[in-house]
N, C-alpha and C positions, 0 to 999 in steps of 0.2 A: 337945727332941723334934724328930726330923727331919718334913719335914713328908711325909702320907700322902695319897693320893688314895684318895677313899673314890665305889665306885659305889652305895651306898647311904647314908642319913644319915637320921637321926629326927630332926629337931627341931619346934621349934610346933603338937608333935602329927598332924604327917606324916610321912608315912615315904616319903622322895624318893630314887625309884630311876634310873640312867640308861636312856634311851628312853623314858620316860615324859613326859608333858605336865603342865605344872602350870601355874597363873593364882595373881597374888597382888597384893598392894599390896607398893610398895616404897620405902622412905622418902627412901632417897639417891639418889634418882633424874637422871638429865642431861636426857633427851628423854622416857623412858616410864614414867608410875607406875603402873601396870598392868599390867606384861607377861605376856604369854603365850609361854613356854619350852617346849622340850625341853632335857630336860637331861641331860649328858653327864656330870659328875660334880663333887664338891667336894671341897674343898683345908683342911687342917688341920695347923697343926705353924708350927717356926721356919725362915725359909727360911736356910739355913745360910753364904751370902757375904752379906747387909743384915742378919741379925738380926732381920727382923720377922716378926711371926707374921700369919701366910694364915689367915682363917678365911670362905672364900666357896662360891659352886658357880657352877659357869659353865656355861652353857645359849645355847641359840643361840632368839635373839630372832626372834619370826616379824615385828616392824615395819619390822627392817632387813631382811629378803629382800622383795626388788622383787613387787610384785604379781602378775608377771607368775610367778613362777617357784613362788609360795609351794604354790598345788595340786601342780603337779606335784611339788615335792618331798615333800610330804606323802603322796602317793599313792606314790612310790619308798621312803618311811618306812614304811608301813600293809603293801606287801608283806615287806620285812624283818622286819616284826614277826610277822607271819603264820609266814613261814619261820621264825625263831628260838623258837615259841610265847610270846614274849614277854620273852624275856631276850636282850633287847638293848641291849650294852654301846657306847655311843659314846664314842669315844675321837676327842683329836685324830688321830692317825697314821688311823683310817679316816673323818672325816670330809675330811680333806686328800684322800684318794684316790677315795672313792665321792661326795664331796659337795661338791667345791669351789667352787660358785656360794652354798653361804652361810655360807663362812667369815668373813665382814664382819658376818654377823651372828651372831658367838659375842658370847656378854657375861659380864661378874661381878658376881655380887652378893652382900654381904658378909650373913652371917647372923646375924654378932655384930659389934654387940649386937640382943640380937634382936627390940626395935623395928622393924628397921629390916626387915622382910619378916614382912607379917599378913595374916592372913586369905585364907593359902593354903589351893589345893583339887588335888589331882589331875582333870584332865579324865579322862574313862570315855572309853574305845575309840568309844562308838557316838556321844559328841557332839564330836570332834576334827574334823568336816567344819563342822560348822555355827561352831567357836570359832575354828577360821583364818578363815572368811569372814570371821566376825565382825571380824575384825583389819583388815579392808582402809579402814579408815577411818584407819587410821593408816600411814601410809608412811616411814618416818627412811631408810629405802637411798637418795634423793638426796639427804640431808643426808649421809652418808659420803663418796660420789662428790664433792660440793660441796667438803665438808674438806679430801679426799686432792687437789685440784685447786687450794686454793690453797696448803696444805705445798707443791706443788710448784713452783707459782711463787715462791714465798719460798727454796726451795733455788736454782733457776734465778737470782732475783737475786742473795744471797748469791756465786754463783758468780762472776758477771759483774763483782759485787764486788772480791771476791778477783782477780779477771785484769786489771781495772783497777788495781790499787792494786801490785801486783806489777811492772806494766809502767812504773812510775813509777820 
């Protein structure tokens, strides 16, 4: 089975659409076992050059957008929903172009097995102001910046590596 992106998806008794918000526990967690998502859509099937089979949804985490920017995105979200009456399909190709201050914060999370994400809820339209606040106590967008700052020193040495050992 090739693998399918699916903007809708029922499992654990929800039924998770893209553009919507959802809260959940999540077991295989790195930095957040609680996240709060929007979610763009999920992934099913064999990916056809490794062979393994994708069985996640990827959603963009409100821990990793900077504090600073998480309102006003939310607030650029809330009018597109308005405008679409609520069938809004996020996709990479229009989160690239209308949203790229939180493309560091897309994430995956594997739905099977399906442990490993409980005691999920869709957030309701009228309480998505008070569940971002509520986020601000947690912040991982300097721990990304942190990351992608020593990957680049490690590339930078490697480099300087390689021109030494060349000139030899």
């Amino acid at each position: 089975m090739a693998i399918r992106v699916q903007y809708t998806k029922r499992f654990n008794g929800v039924q998770w659409k893209s553009g919507h918000f959802y809260k959940f526990k999540y077991q295989a967690w790195e930095n957040d076992p609680e996240p709060v998502i929007l979610l763009m859509y999920s992934f099913a099937g064999i990916h056809p050059n490794t062979g393994h089979e994708w069985r996640f949804i990827q959603g963009i985490n409100f821990t990793y957008i900077p504090r600073t920017h998480r309102k006003a995105f939310v607030n650029r979200w809330m009018m597109e929903w308005e405008h679409t009456n609520g069938n809004f399909q996020l996709t990479w190709q229009r989160l690239s172009n209308d949203y790229p201050m939180v493309k560091d914060a897309v994430r995956r999370y594997f739905y099977k097995p399906s442990y490993y994400i409980t005691k999920a809820i869709e957030i309701p339209m009228e309480d998505i102001d008070s569940v971002v606040v509520g986020t601000w106590s947690k912040d991982f967008s300097k721990k990304l910046r942190t990351n992608l700052v020593q990957k680049m020193r490690r590339v930078k040495q490697n480099i300087q590596r390689l021109g030494r050992s060349s000139r030899r």
